[in-house]
C-alpha positions in Angstrom: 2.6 -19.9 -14.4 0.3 -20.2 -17.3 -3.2 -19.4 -17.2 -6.0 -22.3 -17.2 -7.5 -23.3 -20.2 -10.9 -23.0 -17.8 -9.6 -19.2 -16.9 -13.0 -17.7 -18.8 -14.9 -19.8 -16.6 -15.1 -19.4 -12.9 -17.2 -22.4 -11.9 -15.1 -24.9 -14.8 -12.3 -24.0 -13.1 -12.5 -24.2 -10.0 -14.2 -27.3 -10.4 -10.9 -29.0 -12.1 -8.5 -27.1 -9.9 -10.2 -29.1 -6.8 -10.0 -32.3 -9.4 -6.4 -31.6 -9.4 -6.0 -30.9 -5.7 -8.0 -33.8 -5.1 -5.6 -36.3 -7.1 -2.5 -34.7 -6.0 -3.6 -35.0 -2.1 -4.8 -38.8 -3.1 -1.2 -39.1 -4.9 0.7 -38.1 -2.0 -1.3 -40.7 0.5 -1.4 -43.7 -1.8 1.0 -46.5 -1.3 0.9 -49.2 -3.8 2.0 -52.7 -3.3 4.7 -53.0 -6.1 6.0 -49.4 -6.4 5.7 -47.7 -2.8 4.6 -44.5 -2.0 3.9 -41.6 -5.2 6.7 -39.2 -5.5 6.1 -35.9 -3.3 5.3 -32.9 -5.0 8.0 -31.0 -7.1 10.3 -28.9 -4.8 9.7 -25.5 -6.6 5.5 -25.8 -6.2 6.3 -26.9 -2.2 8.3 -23.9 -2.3 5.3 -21.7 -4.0 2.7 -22.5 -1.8 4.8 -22.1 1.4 5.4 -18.7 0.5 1.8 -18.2 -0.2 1.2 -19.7 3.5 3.6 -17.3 4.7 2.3 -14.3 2.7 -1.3 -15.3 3.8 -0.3 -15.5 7.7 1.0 -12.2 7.3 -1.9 -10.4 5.7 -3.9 -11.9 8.5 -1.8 -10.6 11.2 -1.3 -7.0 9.6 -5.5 -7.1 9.6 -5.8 -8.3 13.4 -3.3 -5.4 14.4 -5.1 -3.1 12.1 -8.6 -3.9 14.0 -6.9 -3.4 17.2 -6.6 0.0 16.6 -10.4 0.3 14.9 -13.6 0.1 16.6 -17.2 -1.1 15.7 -17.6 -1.4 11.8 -14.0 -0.9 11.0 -12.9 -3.2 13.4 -15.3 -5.7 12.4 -14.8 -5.7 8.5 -11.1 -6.0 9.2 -11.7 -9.2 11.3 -13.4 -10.2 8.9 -10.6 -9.9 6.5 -8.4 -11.8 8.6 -10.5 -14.4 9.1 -10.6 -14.9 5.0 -7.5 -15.2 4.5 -7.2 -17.3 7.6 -8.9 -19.6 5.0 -6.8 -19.2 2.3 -4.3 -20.1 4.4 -6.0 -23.4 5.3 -6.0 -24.1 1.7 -2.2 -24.0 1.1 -1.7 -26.4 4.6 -3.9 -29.0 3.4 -1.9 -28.6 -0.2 1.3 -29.0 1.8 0.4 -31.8 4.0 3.6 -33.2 5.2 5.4 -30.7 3.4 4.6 -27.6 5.6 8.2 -27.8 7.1 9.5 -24.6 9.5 7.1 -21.1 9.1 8.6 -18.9 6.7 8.5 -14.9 6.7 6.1 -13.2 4.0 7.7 -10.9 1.7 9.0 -7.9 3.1 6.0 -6.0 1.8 3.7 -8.0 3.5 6.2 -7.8 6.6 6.3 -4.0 6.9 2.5 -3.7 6.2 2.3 -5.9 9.8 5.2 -3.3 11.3 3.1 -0.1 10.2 -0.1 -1.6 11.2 1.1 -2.6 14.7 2.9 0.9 15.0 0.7 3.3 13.0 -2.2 2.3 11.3 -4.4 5.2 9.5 -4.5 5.6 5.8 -1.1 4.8 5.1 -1.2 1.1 6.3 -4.7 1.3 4.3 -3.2 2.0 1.2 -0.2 -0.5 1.3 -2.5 -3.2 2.4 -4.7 -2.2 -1.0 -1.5 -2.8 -3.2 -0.9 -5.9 -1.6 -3.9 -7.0 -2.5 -3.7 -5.9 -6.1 -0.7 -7.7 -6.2 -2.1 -11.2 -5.9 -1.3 -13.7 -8.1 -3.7 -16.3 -8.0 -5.5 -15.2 -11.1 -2.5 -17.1 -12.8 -2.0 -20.0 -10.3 -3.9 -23.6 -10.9 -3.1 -24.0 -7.5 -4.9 -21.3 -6.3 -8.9 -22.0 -6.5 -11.0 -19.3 -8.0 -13.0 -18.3 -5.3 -9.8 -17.2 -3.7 -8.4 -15.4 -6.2 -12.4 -13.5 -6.6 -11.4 -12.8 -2.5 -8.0 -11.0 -3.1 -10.1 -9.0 -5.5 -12.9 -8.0 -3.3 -10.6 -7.8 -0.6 -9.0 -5.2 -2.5 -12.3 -3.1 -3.0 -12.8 -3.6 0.6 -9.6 -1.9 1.7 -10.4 1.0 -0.6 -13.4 1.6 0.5 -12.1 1.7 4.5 -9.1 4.1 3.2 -11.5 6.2 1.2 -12.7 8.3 4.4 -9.0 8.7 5.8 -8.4 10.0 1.9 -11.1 12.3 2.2 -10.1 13.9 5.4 -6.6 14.5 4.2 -6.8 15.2 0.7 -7.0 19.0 1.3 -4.6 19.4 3.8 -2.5 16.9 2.4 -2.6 18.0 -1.6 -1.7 21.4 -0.3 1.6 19.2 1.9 2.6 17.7 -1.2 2.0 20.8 -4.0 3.8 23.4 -1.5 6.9 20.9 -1.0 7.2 20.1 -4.5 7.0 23.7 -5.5 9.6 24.7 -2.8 11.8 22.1 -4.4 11.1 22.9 -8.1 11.0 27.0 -8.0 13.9 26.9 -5.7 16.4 24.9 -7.5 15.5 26.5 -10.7 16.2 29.8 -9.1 19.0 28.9 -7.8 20.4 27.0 -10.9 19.5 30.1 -12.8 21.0 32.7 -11.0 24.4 30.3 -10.9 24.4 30.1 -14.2 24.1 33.5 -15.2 27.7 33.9 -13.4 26.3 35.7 -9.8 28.6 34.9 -6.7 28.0 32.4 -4.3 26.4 34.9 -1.4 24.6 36.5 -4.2 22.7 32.3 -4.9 22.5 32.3 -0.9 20.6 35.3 -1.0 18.5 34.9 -3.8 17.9 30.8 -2.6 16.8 32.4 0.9 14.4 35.3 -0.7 12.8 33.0 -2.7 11.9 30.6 0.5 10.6 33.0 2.6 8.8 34.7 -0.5 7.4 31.4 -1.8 6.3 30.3 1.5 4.2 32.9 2.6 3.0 33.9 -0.6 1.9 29.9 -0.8 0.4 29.7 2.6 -1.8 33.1 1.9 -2.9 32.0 -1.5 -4.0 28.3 0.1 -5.4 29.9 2.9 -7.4 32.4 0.7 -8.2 29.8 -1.5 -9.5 26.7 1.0 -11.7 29.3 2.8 -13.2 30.5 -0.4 -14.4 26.9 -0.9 -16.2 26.4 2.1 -17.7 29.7 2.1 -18.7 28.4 -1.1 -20.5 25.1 -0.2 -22.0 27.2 3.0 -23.7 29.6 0.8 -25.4 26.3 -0.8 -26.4 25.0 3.1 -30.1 25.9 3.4 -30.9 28.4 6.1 -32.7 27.8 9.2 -35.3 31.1 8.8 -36.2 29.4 5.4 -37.4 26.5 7.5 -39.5 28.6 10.1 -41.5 29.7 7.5 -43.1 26.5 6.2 -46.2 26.5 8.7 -47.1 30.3 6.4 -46.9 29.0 3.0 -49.9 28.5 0.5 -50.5 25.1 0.5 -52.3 25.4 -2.7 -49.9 27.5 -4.6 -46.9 25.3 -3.0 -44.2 27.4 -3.3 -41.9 24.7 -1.7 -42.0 22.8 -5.0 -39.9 25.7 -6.9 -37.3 25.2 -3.8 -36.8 21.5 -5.0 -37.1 21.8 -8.8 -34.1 24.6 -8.1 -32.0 21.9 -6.5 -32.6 19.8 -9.7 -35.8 17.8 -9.2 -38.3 17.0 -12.0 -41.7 19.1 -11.8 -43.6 16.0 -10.4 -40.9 14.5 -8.0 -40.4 18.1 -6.4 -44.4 18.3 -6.1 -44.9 15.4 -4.1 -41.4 15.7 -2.1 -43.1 19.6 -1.1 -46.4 17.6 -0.5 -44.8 15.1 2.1 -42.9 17.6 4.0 -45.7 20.6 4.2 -47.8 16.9 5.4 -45.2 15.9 7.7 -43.7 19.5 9.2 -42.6 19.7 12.3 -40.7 22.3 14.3 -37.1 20.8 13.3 -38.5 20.1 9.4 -35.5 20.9 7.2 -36.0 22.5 3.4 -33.1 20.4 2.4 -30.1 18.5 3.9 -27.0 20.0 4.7 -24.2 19.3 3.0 -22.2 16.5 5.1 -19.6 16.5 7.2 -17.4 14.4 5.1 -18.2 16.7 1.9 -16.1 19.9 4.3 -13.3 17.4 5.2 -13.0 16.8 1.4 -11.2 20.4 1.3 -9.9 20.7 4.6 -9.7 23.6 6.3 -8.3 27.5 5.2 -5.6 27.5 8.5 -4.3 23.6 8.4 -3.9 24.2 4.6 -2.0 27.5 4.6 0.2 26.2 7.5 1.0 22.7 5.7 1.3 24.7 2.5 3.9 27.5 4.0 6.0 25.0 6.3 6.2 22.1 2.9 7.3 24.7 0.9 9.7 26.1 3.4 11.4 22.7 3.9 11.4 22.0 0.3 12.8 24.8 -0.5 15.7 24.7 2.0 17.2 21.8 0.3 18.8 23.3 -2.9 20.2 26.2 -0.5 21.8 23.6 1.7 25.1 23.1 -0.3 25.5 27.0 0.1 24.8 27.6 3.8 27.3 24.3 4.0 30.0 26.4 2.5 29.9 24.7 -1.0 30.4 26.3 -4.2 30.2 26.2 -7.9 29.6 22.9 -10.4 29.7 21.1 -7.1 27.3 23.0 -5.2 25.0 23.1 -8.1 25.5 18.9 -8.5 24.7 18.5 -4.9 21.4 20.6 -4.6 20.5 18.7 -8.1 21.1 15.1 -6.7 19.5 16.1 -3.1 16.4 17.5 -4.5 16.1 14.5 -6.9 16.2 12.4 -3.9 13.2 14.8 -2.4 11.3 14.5 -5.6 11.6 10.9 -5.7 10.5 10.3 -2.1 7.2 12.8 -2.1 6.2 10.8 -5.3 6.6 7.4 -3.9 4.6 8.8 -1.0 2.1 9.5 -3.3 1.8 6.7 -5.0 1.3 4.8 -2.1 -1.5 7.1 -0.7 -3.2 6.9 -4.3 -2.8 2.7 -4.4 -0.7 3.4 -7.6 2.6 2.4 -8.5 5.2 4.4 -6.1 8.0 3.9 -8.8 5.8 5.7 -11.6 4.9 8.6 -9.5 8.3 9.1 -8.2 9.5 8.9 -12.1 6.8 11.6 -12.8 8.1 13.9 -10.2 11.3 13.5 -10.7 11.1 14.1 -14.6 8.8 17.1 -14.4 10.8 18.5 -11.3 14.3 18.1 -12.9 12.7 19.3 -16.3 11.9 22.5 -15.0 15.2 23.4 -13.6 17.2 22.8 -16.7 14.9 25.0 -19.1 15.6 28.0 -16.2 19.2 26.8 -16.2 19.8 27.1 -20.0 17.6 30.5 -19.5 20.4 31.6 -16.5 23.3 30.7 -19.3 22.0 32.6 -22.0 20.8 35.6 -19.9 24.4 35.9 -18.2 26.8 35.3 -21.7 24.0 38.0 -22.8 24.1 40.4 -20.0 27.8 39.4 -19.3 
């Protein structure tokens, strides 16, 4: 629908979307003597705004199963969710009136966001809910009043900032997930297009699909391992240590050596001072130099052993696929087809997933993967063909 002329304007437009609301609800109960009741409202904007009730029930219930898996400020801010667009909702029965007819089922986005709430919850459910409220429309609808469409936008921000701690956790563990399955997928079918290509027999590809698992897996479970714990060794060596603390009750007060601790960490001369002022003022036996770095800033990366294992089993499993046509008995153009279109369909789904996790378009990602993915197979594919007329 086209947007309001009073679109630049919050408070104008609101204003003459409840003008319009106003007349149309006045329209709809106004008999008049000659003429009889006003004509009801056209079919197609009853039929708008009752999926818009529908979509807003939804959302509401996929919050209220959400906070029944939450507990004190989670559960509270998604209640609180709820109960806005338990008000948005209002707003489309009062537009409806006698129009309301049987419920209707929100889109099926809506509807699985309810399903996964009710059976998983977690970041997942966060994310999808996020999208859904990206998606909303009444930026561009006069029916919609803009306060409500300011709400889907907060809302939005809201959700985001609920899912940001579950992203937090995860995102080491689960970059190292979705980098060793994609690599398995990628290396693997390259290697095994490759070796096709240059002419080698089928047990020859089986062989050389099953080396490269096992090789790729462990060598990408070491390297994550080695390279997760490095990290957190890393931001340990910057956690202040407790015999630096014991030794405040010794130090020069005059000199105030404390100050060159805080102008290391990045402070000006005189905020540093008077920081190492107040705390020499203030000591006490649990007086720390500095804060430790948070808990949330180690989840960040995860940790070395749930890396390495997620890194050596993802790539394991993505790397099976492209060898399954071969252990299945399959051979030549068709075996090579079939490991093609199945890790296509592997490519696609890890970049949907994601996509969804990131509150991004699944279908980009999953376009990404699957172009980058299938890229790199047919540049070692061409390679395999001119090494084997070459060798052959």
């Amino acid at each position: 629908m086209p947007r309001s002329n009073h679109a630049g304007d919050p408070d104008r437009r609101s204003r003459a979307c409840r003008a319009r609301q106003f007349a149309r609800a006045k329209h709809r109960r106004h008999v008049f003597r000659d003429h009889g009741p006003m004509p009801r409202p056209e079919p197609r904007d009853v039929r708008r705004w009752r999926r818009y009730l529908a979509d807003e029930r939804a959302e509401a219930a996929a919050y209220r199963d959400l906070a029944s898996r939450r507990t004190g400020e989670e559960r509270e801010i998604l209640l609180a969710l709820a109960a806005a667009e338990r008000r948005h909702e209002q707003h489309w029965l009062d537009l409806l009136g006698d129009e309301v007819g049987m419920p209707l089922r929100g889109a099926w986005r809506t509807r699985s966001l309810g399903w996964l709430a009710r059976r998983f919850g977690g970041v997942f459910v966060l994310a999808l809910a996020q999208r859904a409220e990206a998606r909303s429309s009444y930026d561009t609808d006069d029916d919609a009043t803009a306060t409500m469409a300011a709400d889907e936008r907060i809302h939005e921000e809201v959700v985001r900032g609920l899912a940001t701690r579950g992203r937090n956790r995860m995102s080491g563990t689960f970059r190292a997930a979705v980098f060793g399955a994609n690599d398995g997928l990628v290396s693997n079918l390259a290697l095994i297009l490759g070796i096709g290509a240059s002419g080698a027999s089928n047990a020859t590809v089986l062989l050389s699909g099953l080396a490269g698992l096992l090789a790729g897996a462990l060598s990408m479970g070491a390297g994550e391992y080695v390279s997760v714990r490095s990290q957190r060794e890393l931001l340990d060596a910057s956690t202040p240590s407790p015999q630096a603390s014991a030794a405040l009750p010794d130090l020069d007060v005059d000199a105030n050596e404390l100050a060159l601790v805080y102008r290391a960490r990045g402070m000006s001369a005189d905020e540093a001072e008077g920081h190492a002022a107040e705390v020499l003022r203030t000591y006490s036996a649990t007086t720390e130099i500095a804060p430790a770095p948070s808990d949330d800033e180690h989840e960040t990366h995860g940790t070395a052993m749930g890396a390495a294992v997620s890194s050596f089993f993802f790539f394991a499993s993505g790397a099976l696929i492209p060898v399954l046509p071969y252990l299945l008995g399959s051979s030549g153009f068709p075996a090579v087809a079939l490991a093609a279109a199945l890790v296509g369909i592997a490519l696609l789904a890890t970049g949907a997933t994601v996509g969804l996790l990131s509150g991004t378009s699944p279908l980009s990602r999953a376009l990404r993967q699957i172009a980058i993915g299938y890229g790199a197979a047919a540049a070692t594919y061409v390679l395999g063909l001119v090494f084997g007329a070459t060798v052959g």
